[in-house]
PADREN-193386 format. One line per 8 residues: number of its first residue (from 1); for each residue x, y, z of C-alpha. Coordinates in pm, 1 decimal. Layout:
N
NUM = X/Y/Z  ... $
This chain:
323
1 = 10164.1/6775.6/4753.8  9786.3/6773.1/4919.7  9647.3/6762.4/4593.0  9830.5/6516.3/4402.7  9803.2/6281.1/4769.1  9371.0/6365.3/4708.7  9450.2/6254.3/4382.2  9566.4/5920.2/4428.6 $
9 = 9264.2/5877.0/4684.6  8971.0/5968.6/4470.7  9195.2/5725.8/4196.9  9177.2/5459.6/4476.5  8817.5/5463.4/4519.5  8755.1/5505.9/4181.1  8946.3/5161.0/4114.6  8809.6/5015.3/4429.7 $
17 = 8439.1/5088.3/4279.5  8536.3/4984.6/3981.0  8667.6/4664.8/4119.4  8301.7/4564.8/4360.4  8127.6/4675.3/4005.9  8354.7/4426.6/3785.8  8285.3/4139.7/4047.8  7927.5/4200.7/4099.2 $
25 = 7881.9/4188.8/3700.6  8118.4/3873.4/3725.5  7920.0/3682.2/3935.6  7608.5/3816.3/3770.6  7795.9/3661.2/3445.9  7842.2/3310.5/3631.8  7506.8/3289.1/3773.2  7382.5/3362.3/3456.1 $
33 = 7552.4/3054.9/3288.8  7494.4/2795.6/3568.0  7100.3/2922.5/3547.5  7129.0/2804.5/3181.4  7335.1/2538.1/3231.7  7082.0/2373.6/3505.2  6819.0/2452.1/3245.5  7016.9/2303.8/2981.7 $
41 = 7036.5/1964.6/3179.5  6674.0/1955.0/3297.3  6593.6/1997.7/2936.2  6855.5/1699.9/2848.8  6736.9/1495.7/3115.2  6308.9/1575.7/2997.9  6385.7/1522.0/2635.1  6571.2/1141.7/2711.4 $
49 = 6236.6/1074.5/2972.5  5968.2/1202.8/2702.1  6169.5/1005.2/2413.4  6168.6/663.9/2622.3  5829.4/687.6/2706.8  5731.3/733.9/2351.8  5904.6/442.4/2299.0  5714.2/237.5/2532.2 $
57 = 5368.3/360.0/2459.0  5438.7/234.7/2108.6  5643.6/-82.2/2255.5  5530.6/-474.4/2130.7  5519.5/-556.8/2485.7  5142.5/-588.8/2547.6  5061.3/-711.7/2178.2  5227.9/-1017.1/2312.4 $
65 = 5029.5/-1310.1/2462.3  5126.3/-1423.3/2779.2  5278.5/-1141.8/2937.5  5302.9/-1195.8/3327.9  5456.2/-900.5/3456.5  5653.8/-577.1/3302.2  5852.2/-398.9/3583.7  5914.4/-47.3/3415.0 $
73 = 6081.0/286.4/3558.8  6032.3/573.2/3350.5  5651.8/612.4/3318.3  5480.4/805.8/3592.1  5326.6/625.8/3866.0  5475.4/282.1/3867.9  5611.9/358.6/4193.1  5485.0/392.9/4547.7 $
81 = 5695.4/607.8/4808.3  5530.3/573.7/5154.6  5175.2/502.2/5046.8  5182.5/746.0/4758.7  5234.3/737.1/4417.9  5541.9/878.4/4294.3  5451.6/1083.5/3962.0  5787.7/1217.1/3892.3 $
89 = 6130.3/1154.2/4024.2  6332.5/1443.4/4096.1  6544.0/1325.8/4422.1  6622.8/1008.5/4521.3  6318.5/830.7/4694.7  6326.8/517.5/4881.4  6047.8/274.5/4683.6  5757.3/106.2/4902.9 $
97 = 5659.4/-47.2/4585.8  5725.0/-102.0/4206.8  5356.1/-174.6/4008.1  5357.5/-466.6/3770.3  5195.6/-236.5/3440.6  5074.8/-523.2/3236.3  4792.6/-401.9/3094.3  4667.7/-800.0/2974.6 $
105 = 4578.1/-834.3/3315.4  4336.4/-650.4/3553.5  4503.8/-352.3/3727.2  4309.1/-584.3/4041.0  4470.3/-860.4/3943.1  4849.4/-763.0/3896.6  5109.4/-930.6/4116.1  5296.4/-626.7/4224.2 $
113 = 5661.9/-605.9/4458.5  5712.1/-463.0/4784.1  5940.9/-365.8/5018.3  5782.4/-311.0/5375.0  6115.5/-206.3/5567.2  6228.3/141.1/5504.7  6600.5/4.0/5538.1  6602.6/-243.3/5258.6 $
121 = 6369.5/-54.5/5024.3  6557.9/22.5/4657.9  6673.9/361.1/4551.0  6455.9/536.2/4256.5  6721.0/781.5/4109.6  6638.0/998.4/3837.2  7025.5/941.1/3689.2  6981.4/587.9/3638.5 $
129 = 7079.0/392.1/3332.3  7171.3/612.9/3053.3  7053.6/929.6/3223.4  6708.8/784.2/3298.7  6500.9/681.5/3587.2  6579.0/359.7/3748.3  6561.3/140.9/4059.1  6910.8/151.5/4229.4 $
137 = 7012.3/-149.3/4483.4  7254.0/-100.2/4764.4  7448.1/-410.3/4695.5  7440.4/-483.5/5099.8  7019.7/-559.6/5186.9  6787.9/-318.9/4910.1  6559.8/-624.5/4753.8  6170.6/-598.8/4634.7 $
145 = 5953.1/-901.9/4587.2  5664.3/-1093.7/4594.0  5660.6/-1415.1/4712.9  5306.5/-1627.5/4743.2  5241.6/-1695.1/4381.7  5414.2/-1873.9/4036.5  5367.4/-1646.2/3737.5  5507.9/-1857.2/3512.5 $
153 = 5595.6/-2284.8/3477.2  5841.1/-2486.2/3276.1  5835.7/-2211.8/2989.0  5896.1/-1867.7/3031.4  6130.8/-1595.7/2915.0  6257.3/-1315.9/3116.4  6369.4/-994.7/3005.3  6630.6/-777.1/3191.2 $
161 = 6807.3/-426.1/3203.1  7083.3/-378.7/3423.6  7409.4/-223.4/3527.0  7589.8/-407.4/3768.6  7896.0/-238.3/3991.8  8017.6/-574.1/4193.6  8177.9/-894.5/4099.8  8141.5/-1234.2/4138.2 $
169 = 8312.9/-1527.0/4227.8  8195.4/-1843.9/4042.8  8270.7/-2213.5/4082.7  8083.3/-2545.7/3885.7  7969.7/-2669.9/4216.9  7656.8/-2810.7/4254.0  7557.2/-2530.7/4536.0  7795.7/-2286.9/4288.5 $
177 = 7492.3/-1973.8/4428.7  7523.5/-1983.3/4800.6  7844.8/-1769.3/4748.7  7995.8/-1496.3/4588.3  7707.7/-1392.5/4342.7  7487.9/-1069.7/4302.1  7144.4/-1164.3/4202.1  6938.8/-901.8/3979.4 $
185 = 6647.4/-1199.5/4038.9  6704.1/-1422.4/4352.3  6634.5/-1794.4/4252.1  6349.4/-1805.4/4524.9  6365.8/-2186.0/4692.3  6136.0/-2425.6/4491.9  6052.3/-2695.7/4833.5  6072.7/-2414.0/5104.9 $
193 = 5827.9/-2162.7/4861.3  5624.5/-2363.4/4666.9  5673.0/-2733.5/4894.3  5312.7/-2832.2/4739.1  5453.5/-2866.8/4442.7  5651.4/-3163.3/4474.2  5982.0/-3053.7/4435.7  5975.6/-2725.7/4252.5 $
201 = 6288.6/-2526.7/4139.2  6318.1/-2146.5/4117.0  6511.0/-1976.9/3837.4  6726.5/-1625.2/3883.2  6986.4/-1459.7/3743.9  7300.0/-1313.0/3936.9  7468.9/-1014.4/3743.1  7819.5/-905.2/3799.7 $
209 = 8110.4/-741.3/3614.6  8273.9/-1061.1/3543.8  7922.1/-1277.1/3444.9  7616.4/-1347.8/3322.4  7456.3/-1625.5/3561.5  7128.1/-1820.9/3514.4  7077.1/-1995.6/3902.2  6831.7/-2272.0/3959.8 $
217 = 6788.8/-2336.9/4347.0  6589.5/-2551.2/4556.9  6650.7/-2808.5/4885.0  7027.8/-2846.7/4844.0  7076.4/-2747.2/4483.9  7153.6/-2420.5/4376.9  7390.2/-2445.4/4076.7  7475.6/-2166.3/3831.9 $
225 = 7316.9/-2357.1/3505.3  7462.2/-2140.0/3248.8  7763.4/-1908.8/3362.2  7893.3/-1660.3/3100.0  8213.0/-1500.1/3249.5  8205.8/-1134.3/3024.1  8351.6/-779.1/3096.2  8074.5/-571.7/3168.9 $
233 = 8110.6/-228.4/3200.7  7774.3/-82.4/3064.9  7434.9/-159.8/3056.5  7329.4/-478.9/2963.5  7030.8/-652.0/2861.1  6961.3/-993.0/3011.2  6737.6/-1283.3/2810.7  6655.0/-1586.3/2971.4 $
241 = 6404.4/-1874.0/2827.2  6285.4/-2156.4/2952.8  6160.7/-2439.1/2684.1  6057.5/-2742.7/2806.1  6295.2/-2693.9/3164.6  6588.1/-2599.0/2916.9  6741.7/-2302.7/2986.1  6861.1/-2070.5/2721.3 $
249 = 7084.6/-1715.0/2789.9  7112.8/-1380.4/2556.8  7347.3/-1118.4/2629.6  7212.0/-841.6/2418.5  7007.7/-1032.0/2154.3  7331.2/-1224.0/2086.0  7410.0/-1524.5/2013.5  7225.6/-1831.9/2263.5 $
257 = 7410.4/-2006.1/2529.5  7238.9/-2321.2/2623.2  7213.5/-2503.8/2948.5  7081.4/-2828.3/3070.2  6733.1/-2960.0/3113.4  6603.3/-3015.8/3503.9  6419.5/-3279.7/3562.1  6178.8/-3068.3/3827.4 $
265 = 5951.9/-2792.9/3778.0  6044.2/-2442.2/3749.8  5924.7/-2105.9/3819.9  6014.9/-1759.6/3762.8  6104.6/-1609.4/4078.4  5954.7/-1287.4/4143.7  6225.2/-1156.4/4410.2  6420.9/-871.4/4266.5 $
273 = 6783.9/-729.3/4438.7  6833.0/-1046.9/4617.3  6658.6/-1282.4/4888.1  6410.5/-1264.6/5181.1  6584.2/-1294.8/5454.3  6434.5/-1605.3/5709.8  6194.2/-1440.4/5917.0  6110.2/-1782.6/6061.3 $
281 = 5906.2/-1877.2/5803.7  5964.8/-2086.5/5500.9  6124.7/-1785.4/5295.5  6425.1/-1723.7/5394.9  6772.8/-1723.3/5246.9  6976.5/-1445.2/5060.0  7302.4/-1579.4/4926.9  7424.3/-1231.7/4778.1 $
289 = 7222.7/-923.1/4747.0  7287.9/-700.4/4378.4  7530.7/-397.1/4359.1  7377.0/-155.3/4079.9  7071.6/-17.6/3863.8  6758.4/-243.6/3714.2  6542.2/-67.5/3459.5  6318.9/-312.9/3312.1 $
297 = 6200.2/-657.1/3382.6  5958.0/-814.0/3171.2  5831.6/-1178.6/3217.4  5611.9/-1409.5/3048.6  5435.7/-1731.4/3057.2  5563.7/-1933.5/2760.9  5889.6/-1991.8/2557.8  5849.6/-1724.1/2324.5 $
305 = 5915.2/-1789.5/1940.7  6259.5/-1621.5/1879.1  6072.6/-1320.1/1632.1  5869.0/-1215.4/1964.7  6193.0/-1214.9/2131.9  6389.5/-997.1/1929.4  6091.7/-750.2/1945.4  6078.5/-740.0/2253.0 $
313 = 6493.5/-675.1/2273.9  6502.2/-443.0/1989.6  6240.1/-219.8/2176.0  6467.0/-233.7/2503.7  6817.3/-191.3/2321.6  6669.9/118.1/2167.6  6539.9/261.1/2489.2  6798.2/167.8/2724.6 $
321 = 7062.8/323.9/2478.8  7179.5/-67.6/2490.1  7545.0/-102.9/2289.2 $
Protein backbone atom coordinates (compact mmCIF):
# COMPACT_ATOMS: atom_id res chain seq x y z
CA UNK A 1 0.00 0.00 0.00
CA UNK A 2 3.11 2.50 1.05
CA UNK A 3 4.53 2.01 -2.17
CA UNK A 4 1.89 2.32 -4.61
CA UNK A 5 0.65 5.70 -2.15
CA UNK A 6 4.85 6.91 -2.93
CA UNK A 7 3.89 6.15 -6.25
CA UNK A 8 1.19 8.38 -6.92
CA UNK A 9 3.37 11.17 -5.10
CA UNK A 10 6.54 11.07 -7.09
CA UNK A 11 3.62 10.83 -10.23
CA UNK A 12 2.22 14.08 -8.67
CA UNK A 13 5.32 15.97 -8.71
CA UNK A 14 6.35 14.64 -11.74
CA UNK A 15 3.04 16.16 -13.40
CA UNK A 16 3.23 19.18 -11.21
CA UNK A 17 6.92 19.83 -12.78
CA UNK A 18 5.82 19.03 -15.79
CA UNK A 19 2.98 21.43 -15.55
CA UNK A 20 5.44 24.92 -14.16
CA UNK A 21 7.79 23.55 -17.22
CA UNK A 22 4.78 23.55 -19.89
CA UNK A 23 3.74 27.14 -18.63
CA UNK A 24 7.09 28.60 -18.38
CA UNK A 25 7.75 27.39 -22.15
CA UNK A 26 4.12 28.81 -22.79
CA UNK A 27 4.71 32.08 -21.82
CA UNK A 28 8.21 31.92 -23.23
CA UNK A 29 6.09 30.98 -26.56
CA UNK A 30 3.79 34.21 -26.09
CA UNK A 31 6.47 36.56 -25.29
CA UNK A 32 8.17 35.37 -28.09
CA UNK A 33 5.32 36.32 -30.56
CA UNK A 34 4.30 39.70 -29.03
CA UNK A 35 8.35 40.55 -29.23
CA UNK A 36 7.82 39.94 -33.00
CA UNK A 37 4.68 41.21 -33.27
CA UNK A 38 5.82 44.79 -31.69
CA UNK A 39 8.70 44.46 -34.11
CA UNK A 40 6.47 43.65 -36.84
CA UNK A 41 4.45 46.97 -36.26
CA UNK A 42 7.44 49.26 -35.66
CA UNK A 43 8.65 47.94 -38.93
CA UNK A 44 4.98 48.66 -40.51
CA UNK A 45 4.77 51.86 -38.97
CA UNK A 46 8.96 52.87 -40.28
CA UNK A 47 8.33 51.53 -43.72
CA UNK A 48 4.78 53.90 -44.20
CA UNK A 49 7.12 57.06 -42.47
CA UNK A 50 10.30 56.33 -44.81
CA UNK A 51 7.82 55.79 -47.95
CA UNK A 52 5.96 59.27 -47.30
CA UNK A 53 8.94 61.06 -46.86
CA UNK A 54 10.31 59.82 -50.07
CA UNK A 55 7.41 61.06 -51.43
CA UNK A 56 7.84 64.49 -50.28
CA UNK A 57 11.50 64.93 -50.93
CA UNK A 58 10.56 64.23 -54.53
CA UNK A 59 7.10 66.28 -54.10
CA UNK A 60 6.23 69.43 -56.85
CA UNK A 61 5.62 71.49 -53.90
CA UNK A 62 8.67 73.82 -53.92
CA UNK A 63 9.07 73.76 -57.88
CA UNK A 64 6.00 75.86 -57.57
CA UNK A 65 6.13 79.70 -57.53
CA UNK A 66 4.47 81.33 -54.91
CA UNK A 67 4.42 78.99 -52.22
CA UNK A 68 3.62 80.79 -48.80
CA UNK A 69 3.65 78.21 -46.33
CA UNK A 70 3.68 74.12 -46.30
CA UNK A 71 2.61 72.83 -42.80
CA UNK A 72 3.96 69.13 -42.97
CA UNK A 73 4.06 66.25 -40.20
CA UNK A 74 6.08 63.44 -41.11
CA UNK A 75 9.59 64.86 -41.73
CA UNK A 76 11.80 65.23 -38.71
CA UNK A 77 12.01 68.44 -37.05
CA UNK A 78 9.01 70.42 -38.12
CA UNK A 79 7.94 70.40 -34.68
CA UNK A 80 8.91 72.11 -31.45
CA UNK A 81 7.94 70.39 -27.99
CA UNK A 82 8.91 72.79 -25.13
CA UNK A 83 11.72 74.67 -26.83
CA UNK A 84 13.10 71.62 -28.57
CA UNK A 85 12.90 70.13 -31.67
CA UNK A 86 11.04 67.05 -31.90
CA UNK A 87 13.12 64.61 -34.31
CA UNK A 88 10.94 61.65 -34.04
CA UNK A 89 7.55 60.98 -32.63
CA UNK A 90 7.18 58.00 -30.64
CA UNK A 91 4.50 59.14 -27.81
CA UNK A 92 2.16 61.63 -27.98
CA UNK A 93 3.76 65.17 -27.43
CA UNK A 94 1.98 68.30 -26.86
CA UNK A 95 3.35 70.81 -29.93
CA UNK A 96 4.84 74.39 -28.90
CA UNK A 97 5.19 74.85 -32.51
CA UNK A 98 4.67 73.51 -36.12
CA UNK A 99 7.66 75.12 -38.68
CA UNK A 100 6.40 76.49 -41.95
CA UNK A 101 9.21 74.22 -44.33
CA UNK A 102 9.00 76.27 -47.43
CA UNK A 103 12.16 76.15 -48.63
CA UNK A 104 11.36 79.43 -51.37
CA UNK A 105 11.68 81.44 -48.47
CA UNK A 106 14.49 82.09 -45.90
CA UNK A 107 14.37 79.60 -42.99
CA UNK A 108 14.64 83.57 -41.20
CA UNK A 109 11.96 84.57 -42.93
CA UNK A 110 9.21 81.78 -42.52
CA UNK A 111 5.95 82.67 -40.80
CA UNK A 112 5.75 79.79 -38.45
CA UNK A 113 2.50 78.74 -35.76
CA UNK A 114 2.50 78.62 -32.17
CA UNK A 115 0.81 77.64 -29.37
CA UNK A 116 2.16 79.35 -26.08
CA UNK A 117 -0.36 77.64 -23.51
CA UNK A 118 0.44 74.12 -22.65
CA UNK A 119 -3.48 73.51 -22.39
CA UNK A 120 -4.50 74.37 -25.88
CA UNK A 121 -1.35 73.13 -27.62
CA UNK A 122 -2.29 70.20 -30.47
CA UNK A 123 -1.52 66.57 -30.05
CA UNK A 124 1.48 65.13 -32.38
CA UNK A 125 0.53 61.35 -32.49
CA UNK A 126 2.55 59.01 -34.29
CA UNK A 127 -0.96 57.00 -35.39
CA UNK A 128 -2.29 59.80 -37.22
CA UNK A 129 -3.85 59.68 -40.64
CA UNK A 130 -3.32 56.43 -42.27
CA UNK A 131 -0.87 55.17 -39.68
CA UNK A 132 1.32 58.28 -39.96
CA UNK A 133 2.37 61.21 -37.94
CA UNK A 134 -0.04 63.97 -37.56
CA UNK A 135 -1.23 66.96 -35.53
CA UNK A 136 -4.34 65.83 -33.49
CA UNK A 137 -6.92 68.66 -32.15
CA UNK A 138 -9.00 68.18 -29.08
CA UNK A 139 -12.16 69.40 -30.62
CA UNK A 140 -12.79 71.56 -27.18
CA UNK A 141 -9.61 74.54 -27.19
CA UNK A 142 -6.18 72.72 -29.13
CA UNK A 143 -5.60 75.63 -31.99
CA UNK A 144 -2.01 76.87 -33.48
CA UNK A 145 -1.59 80.13 -35.31
CA UNK A 146 -0.06 83.07 -36.32
CA UNK A 147 -1.72 86.07 -36.43
CA UNK A 148 0.26 89.58 -37.38
CA UNK A 149 0.79 89.04 -41.04
CA UNK A 150 -1.30 88.28 -44.66
CA UNK A 151 0.48 85.57 -46.62
CA UNK A 152 -1.59 85.68 -49.30
CA UNK A 153 -4.44 88.47 -51.11
CA UNK A 154 -7.40 88.09 -53.40
CA UNK A 155 -5.75 84.86 -55.03
CA UNK A 156 -4.60 82.03 -53.28
CA UNK A 157 -5.18 78.30 -53.05
CA UNK A 158 -5.05 76.26 -50.00
CA UNK A 159 -4.33 72.77 -49.69
CA UNK A 160 -5.66 70.50 -46.84
CA UNK A 161 -5.46 66.93 -45.21
CA UNK A 162 -7.79 66.06 -42.66
CA UNK A 163 -9.92 63.65 -40.73
CA UNK A 164 -12.60 65.13 -38.96
CA UNK A 165 -14.59 63.17 -35.90
CA UNK A 166 -17.48 65.98 -35.14
CA UNK A 167 -20.37 67.36 -36.99
CA UNK A 168 -21.78 70.35 -37.95
CA UNK A 169 -24.79 72.15 -38.00
CA UNK A 170 -25.19 74.50 -41.02
CA UNK A 171 -27.71 77.19 -41.93
CA UNK A 172 -27.58 79.95 -45.22
CA UNK A 173 -27.49 82.75 -42.77
CA UNK A 174 -25.51 85.52 -43.34
CA UNK A 175 -23.50 84.89 -39.83
CA UNK A 176 -24.14 80.87 -40.91
CA UNK A 177 -20.08 80.43 -38.83
CA UNK A 178 -20.71 81.77 -35.41
CA UNK A 179 -22.38 78.33 -34.69
CA UNK A 180 -22.19 74.84 -34.96
CA UNK A 181 -18.98 74.49 -37.19
CA UNK A 182 -15.45 72.87 -36.64
CA UNK A 183 -12.87 74.91 -38.34
CA UNK A 184 -9.60 73.00 -39.67
CA UNK A 185 -8.61 76.98 -40.59
CA UNK A 186 -10.47 79.65 -38.47
CA UNK A 187 -11.63 82.53 -40.86
CA UNK A 188 -9.45 85.05 -38.75
CA UNK A 189 -11.62 88.60 -38.60
CA UNK A 190 -10.66 90.83 -41.62
CA UNK A 191 -11.56 94.66 -39.59
CA UNK A 192 -10.57 93.39 -36.02
CA UNK A 193 -7.00 91.68 -37.63
CA UNK A 194 -6.08 93.51 -40.42
CA UNK A 195 -8.52 97.04 -39.64
CA UNK A 196 -5.77 98.98 -41.88
CA UNK A 197 -6.91 97.43 -44.56
CA UNK A 198 -10.12 98.91 -45.13
CA UNK A 199 -12.40 96.29 -44.66
CA UNK A 200 -10.56 93.05 -45.14
CA UNK A 201 -12.18 89.53 -45.05
CA UNK A 202 -10.53 86.31 -43.80
CA UNK A 203 -11.13 82.97 -45.51
CA UNK A 204 -11.28 79.34 -43.51
CA UNK A 205 -12.59 76.24 -43.85
CA UNK A 206 -14.73 74.30 -41.14
CA UNK A 207 -14.54 70.39 -41.60
CA UNK A 208 -17.08 68.04 -40.24
CA UNK A 209 -18.62 64.63 -40.97
CA UNK A 210 -21.57 66.07 -42.61
CA UNK A 211 -19.52 69.10 -44.76
CA UNK A 212 -17.12 70.67 -46.53
CA UNK A 213 -17.32 74.55 -45.56
CA UNK A 214 -15.41 77.50 -47.13
CA UNK A 215 -16.16 80.61 -44.27
CA UNK A 216 -15.46 84.19 -45.08
CA UNK A 217 -15.74 86.39 -41.81
CA UNK A 218 -15.26 89.85 -40.92
CA UNK A 219 -17.34 92.83 -38.78
CA UNK A 220 -20.75 91.13 -38.83
CA UNK A 221 -20.37 88.73 -41.72
CA UNK A 222 -19.33 85.38 -41.39
CA UNK A 223 -21.25 83.28 -43.95
CA UNK A 224 -20.40 79.73 -45.06
CA UNK A 225 -19.70 80.75 -48.97
CA UNK A 226 -19.66 77.36 -50.34
CA UNK A 227 -21.21 74.51 -48.06
CA UNK A 228 -20.88 70.92 -49.39
CA UNK A 229 -22.97 68.68 -47.02
CA UNK A 230 -20.91 64.98 -47.74
CA UNK A 231 -20.46 61.76 -45.58
CA UNK A 232 -17.10 61.76 -44.49
CA UNK A 233 -15.73 59.02 -42.87
CA UNK A 234 -11.99 58.99 -44.00
CA UNK A 235 -9.44 61.22 -44.79
CA UNK A 236 -10.03 63.88 -46.96
CA UNK A 237 -8.23 66.30 -48.92
CA UNK A 238 -9.44 69.89 -48.89
CA UNK A 239 -8.78 72.49 -52.09
CA UNK A 240 -9.71 75.89 -51.84
CA UNK A 241 -8.85 78.82 -54.55
CA UNK A 242 -9.33 82.09 -54.59
CA UNK A 243 -9.43 83.89 -58.27
CA UNK A 244 -10.15 87.24 -58.41
CA UNK A 245 -12.26 87.07 -54.63
CA UNK A 246 -14.11 83.95 -56.19
CA UNK A 247 -14.03 81.14 -54.26
CA UNK A 248 -13.68 77.73 -55.69
CA UNK A 249 -13.91 74.11 -53.45
CA UNK A 250 -12.30 70.45 -54.32
CA UNK A 251 -13.08 67.53 -52.39
CA UNK A 252 -10.36 65.21 -53.47
CA UNK A 253 -9.32 66.69 -56.86
CA UNK A 254 -13.01 66.36 -57.80
CA UNK A 255 -15.13 68.05 -59.48
CA UNK A 256 -15.27 72.32 -58.56
CA UNK A 257 -17.95 73.81 -56.53
CA UNK A 258 -18.11 77.47 -57.05
CA UNK A 259 -19.07 80.28 -54.77
CA UNK A 260 -19.64 83.93 -55.02
CA UNK A 261 -17.32 86.83 -55.54
CA UNK A 262 -16.80 89.40 -52.32
CA UNK A 263 -16.57 92.59 -52.99
CA UNK A 264 -13.67 93.12 -50.07
CA UNK A 265 -10.30 91.87 -49.78
CA UNK A 266 -9.33 88.56 -48.62
CA UNK A 267 -6.69 86.78 -46.88
CA UNK A 268 -5.70 83.40 -46.00
CA UNK A 269 -5.99 82.99 -42.43
CA UNK A 270 -3.15 81.45 -40.82
CA UNK A 271 -5.06 80.12 -37.54
CA UNK A 272 -5.22 76.38 -37.56
CA UNK A 273 -7.79 74.16 -35.00
CA UNK A 274 -9.94 77.09 -34.47
CA UNK A 275 -9.83 80.83 -33.08
CA UNK A 276 -7.84 83.02 -30.62
CA UNK A 277 -9.72 83.46 -28.01
CA UNK A 278 -10.18 87.60 -27.00
CA UNK A 279 -7.46 88.27 -24.78
CA UNK A 280 -8.55 91.92 -24.82
CA UNK A 281 -7.04 92.67 -27.80
CA UNK A 282 -8.34 92.87 -31.29
CA UNK A 283 -8.05 88.94 -31.86
CA UNK A 284 -10.42 87.37 -30.34
CA UNK A 285 -13.30 85.10 -31.27
CA UNK A 286 -13.53 81.21 -31.70
CA UNK A 287 -16.90 80.17 -33.02
CA UNK A 288 -16.10 76.28 -32.94
CA UNK A 289 -12.80 74.72 -32.34
CA UNK A 290 -11.95 71.24 -34.82
CA UNK A 291 -12.53 67.60 -33.57
CA UNK A 292 -9.77 65.39 -35.43
CA UNK A 293 -6.26 64.97 -37.28
CA UNK A 294 -4.55 67.70 -39.89
CA UNK A 295 -1.60 66.39 -41.85
CA UNK A 296 -0.77 68.84 -44.40
CA UNK A 297 -1.51 72.39 -45.17
CA UNK A 298 -0.02 74.00 -48.00
CA UNK A 299 -0.77 77.65 -49.09
CA UNK A 300 0.12 79.89 -51.78
CA UNK A 301 0.04 83.30 -53.11
CA UNK A 302 -1.83 83.13 -56.43
CA UNK A 303 -4.76 81.22 -58.11
CA UNK A 304 -2.89 78.42 -59.31
CA UNK A 305 -3.47 77.15 -63.00
CA UNK A 306 -5.55 73.91 -62.52
CA UNK A 307 -2.24 71.51 -63.90
CA UNK A 308 -0.24 72.96 -60.71
CA UNK A 309 -3.17 72.01 -58.76
CA UNK A 310 -3.62 68.57 -59.57
CA UNK A 311 0.17 68.15 -58.88
CA UNK A 312 0.07 69.31 -56.03
CA UNK A 313 -3.21 66.86 -55.08
CA UNK A 314 -1.89 63.91 -56.82
CA UNK A 315 1.32 64.15 -54.60
CA UNK A 316 -0.98 64.40 -51.35
CA UNK A 317 -3.64 61.67 -52.44
CA UNK A 318 -0.70 59.37 -52.89
CA UNK A 319 0.86 60.11 -49.56
CA UNK A 320 -2.03 60.49 -47.42
CA UNK A 321 -3.34 57.03 -48.77
CA UNK A 322 -6.30 59.57 -49.97
CA UNK A 323 -9.46 57.30 -51.50
Amino acid sequence: MKITQNIFKNHNKFLTAFSLIEMAVVLLVVAILLAGISQGIEAYYDMKLSSARAITEKSPVPNIENLQAWFETTMPKVFTENGKLVHSINKDLKIEKWQNDNPQIIPDLRTHVEQSTLANRPTAKKDGINSLPSLYFDGVDDYIGFYNKILAIDNFTIFAVAWPEATCTNSSATTAGTGGQKYLIYPQHGDWLYPQNGGSVGVGVSLCTNSVNVVEHTSNYMPLEISNVITIKRPILITVKYSNKTPNLYVNSGTEIAGTATTQGLFSSMSFGGGRPNSGTNYGEHYGYFKGFIGEIIIYSTDLSDSDRKLVETYLIEKWGIK
